[in-house]
C-alpha positions in Angstrom: 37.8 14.6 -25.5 35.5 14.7 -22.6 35.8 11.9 -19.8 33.0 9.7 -19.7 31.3 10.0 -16.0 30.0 6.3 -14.6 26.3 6.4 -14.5 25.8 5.5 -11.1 27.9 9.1 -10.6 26.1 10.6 -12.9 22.8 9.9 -10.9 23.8 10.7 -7.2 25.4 14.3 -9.3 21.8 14.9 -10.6 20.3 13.7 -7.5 22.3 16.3 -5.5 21.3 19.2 -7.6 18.3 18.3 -7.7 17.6 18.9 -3.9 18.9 22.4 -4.1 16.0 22.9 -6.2 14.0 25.8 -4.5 10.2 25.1 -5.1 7.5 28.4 -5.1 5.2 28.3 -2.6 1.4 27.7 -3.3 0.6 31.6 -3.1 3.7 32.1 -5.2 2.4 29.8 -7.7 -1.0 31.7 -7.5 0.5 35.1 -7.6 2.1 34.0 -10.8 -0.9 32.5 -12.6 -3.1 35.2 -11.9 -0.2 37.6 -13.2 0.3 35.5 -16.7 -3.3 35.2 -17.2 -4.0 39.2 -16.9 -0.9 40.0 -19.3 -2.8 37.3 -21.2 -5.5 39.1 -21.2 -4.4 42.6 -21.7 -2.1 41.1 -24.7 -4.9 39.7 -26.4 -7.5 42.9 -26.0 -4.2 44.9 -27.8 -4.0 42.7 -30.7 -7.8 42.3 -31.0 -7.8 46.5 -30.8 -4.6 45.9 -33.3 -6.2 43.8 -35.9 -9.9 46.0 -35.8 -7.8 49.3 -36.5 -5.5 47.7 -39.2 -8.7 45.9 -41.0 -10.5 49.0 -40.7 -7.7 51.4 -42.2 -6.6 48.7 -45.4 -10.8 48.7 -45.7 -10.8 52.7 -46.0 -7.8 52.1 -48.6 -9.2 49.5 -50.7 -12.7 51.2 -50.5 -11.3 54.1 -51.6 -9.5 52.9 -54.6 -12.9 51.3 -56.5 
C-alpha cells in the first residue's frame, strides 16, 4: 500500500517541479503554429484530393453497373 504524502508536501513537490518547467519562447511558439497550421493544411488538401478520387471511382462503378 502506498504512503499517503501530507498535502502541504504534496504542494511545495508540485511547486518545485513546476519551476523546472521550460517555457518556448514567443518565436518558438510562432514557429510552431505556423508549422501545425500548414500540415493542417496540406492534410486537409490530401483528404479533399482523397475523397474527389474515391467518390469519383465508386461513381464510375456504380454508373457502370445500371
Amino acid at each position: 500500500m502506498a504512503s499517503k504524502t501530507n498535502p502541504i508536501a504534496f504542494l511545495q513537490q508540485v511547486r518545485s517541479e513546476a519551476s523546472k518547467v521550460t517555457w518556448p519562447t514567443r518565436r518558438e511558439t510562432m514557429i510552431s503554429t505556423v508549422m501545425v497550421l500548414v500540415m493542417v493544411f496540406f492534410a486537409a488538401l490530401f483528404f479533399f484530393a482523397a475523397d474527389q478520387l474515391m467518390g469519383w471511382l465508386i461513381g464510375l462503378i456504380l454508373h457502370v453497373g445500371m
